[in-house]
C-alpha positions in Angstrom: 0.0 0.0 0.0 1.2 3.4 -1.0 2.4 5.5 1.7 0.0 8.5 1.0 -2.6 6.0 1.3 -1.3 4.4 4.6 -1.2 8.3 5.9 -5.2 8.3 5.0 -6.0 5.0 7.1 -6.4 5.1 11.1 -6.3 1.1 11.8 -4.2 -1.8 11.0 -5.7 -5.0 11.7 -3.6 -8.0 13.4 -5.0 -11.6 13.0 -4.2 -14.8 12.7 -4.8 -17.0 9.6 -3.9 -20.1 8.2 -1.7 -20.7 5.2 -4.4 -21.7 2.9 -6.8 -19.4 4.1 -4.3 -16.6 3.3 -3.8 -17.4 0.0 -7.3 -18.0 -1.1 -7.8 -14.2 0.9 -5.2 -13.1 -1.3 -5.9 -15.0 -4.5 -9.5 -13.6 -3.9 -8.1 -9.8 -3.7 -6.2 -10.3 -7.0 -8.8 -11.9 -9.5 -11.4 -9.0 -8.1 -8.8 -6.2 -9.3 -8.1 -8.2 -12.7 -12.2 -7.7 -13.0 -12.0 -4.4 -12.0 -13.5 -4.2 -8.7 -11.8 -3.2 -5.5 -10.2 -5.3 -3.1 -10.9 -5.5 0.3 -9.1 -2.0 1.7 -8.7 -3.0 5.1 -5.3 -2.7 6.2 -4.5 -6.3 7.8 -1.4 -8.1 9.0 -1.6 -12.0 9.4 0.3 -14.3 11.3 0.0 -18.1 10.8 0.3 -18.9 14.3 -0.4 -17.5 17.3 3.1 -18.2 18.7 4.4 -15.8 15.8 2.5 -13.3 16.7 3.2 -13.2 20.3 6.9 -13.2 19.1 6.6 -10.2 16.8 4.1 -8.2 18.9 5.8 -7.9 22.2 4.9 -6.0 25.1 8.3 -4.0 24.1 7.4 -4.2 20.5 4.3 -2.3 21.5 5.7 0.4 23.7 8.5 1.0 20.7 5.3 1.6 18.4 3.6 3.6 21.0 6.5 5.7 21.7 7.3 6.4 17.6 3.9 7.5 17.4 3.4 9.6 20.8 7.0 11.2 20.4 7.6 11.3 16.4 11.5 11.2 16.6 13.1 12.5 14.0 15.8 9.2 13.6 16.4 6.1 14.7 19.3 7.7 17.0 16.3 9.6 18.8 13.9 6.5 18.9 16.4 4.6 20.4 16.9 8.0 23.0 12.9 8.0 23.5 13.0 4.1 24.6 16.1 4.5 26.4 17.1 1.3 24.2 20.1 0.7 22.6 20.4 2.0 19.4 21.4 -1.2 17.4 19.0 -3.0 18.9 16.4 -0.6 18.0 17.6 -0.2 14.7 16.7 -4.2 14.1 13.9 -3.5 15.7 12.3 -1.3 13.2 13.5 -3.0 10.4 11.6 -6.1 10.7 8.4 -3.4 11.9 9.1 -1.8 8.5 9.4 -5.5 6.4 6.0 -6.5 8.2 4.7 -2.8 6.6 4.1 -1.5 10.7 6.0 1.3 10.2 8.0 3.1 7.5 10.9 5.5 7.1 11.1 9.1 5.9 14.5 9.8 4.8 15.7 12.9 5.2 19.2 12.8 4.1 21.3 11.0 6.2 18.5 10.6 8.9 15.5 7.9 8.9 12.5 8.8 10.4 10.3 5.8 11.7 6.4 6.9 11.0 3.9 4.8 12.6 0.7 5.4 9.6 -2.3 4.0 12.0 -3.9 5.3 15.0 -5.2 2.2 16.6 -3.9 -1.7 16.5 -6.7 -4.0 16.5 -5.7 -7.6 17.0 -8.1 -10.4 16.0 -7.6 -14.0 17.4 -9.8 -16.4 15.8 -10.0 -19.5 18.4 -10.6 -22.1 15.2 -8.5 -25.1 14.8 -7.7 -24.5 11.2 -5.4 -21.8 12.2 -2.9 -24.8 12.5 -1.6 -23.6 16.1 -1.6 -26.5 18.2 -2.8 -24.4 21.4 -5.9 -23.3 19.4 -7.0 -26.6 18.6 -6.4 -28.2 22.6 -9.5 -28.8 24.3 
């Protein structure tokens, strides 16, 4: 999703879907723009398991995202400040927020500024066995 686009949206869904579910969701979202129509717009981040998204989304994970979008530092050097982290650390950090599309960077010369583009996190957790997480499907 273009970033001007991401500016106009104010939630990002989290969920957790099965491989195959995720690709029919995505196959579905492909053949409706070959025919013209829109795709779902919904701004959405899945995770195959619920073990992965506990892993990504950590309480820390969280704060860092809250404090990027409370604070709006200006560079990484100054997120990492804001956190009172340390800076390589929060470097990685941000990186794998910006591969999962959390966050991106404005570049301003030499600096990167992390920009959080949603004002809420809603996270969905379907309790359904096809999910393929073993603790969903435990009685």
């Amino acid at each position: 999703m273009e970033r001007e686009r991401l500016r106009a949206e104010s939630t990002l869904v989290v969920t957790v879907t099965s491989s195959s579910e995720f690709h029919e969701d995505g196959t579905d979202d492909i053949e409706a723009l070959e025919r013209g129509n829109a795709a779902d717009s919904t701004p959405t981040l899945s995770f195959t398991s619920y073990d992965d998204l506990m892993e990504t989304l950590t309480p820390r994970v969280l704060d860092l995202i809250e404090a990027i979008r409370r604070e709006e530092p200006a560079s990484i050097n100054e997120t990492a400040r804001v956190v009172d982290r340390d800076v390589k650390n929060v470097h990685e950090e941000l990186g794998r927020l910006a591969q999962l599309g959390i966050i991106f960077f404005e570049e301003d010369g030499q600096r990167k500024r992390p920009v959080v583009w949603f004002d809420e996190l809603v996270i969905t957790l379907p309790f359904d066995p096809e999910t393929g997480d073993a603790a969903a499907a435990a009685p």
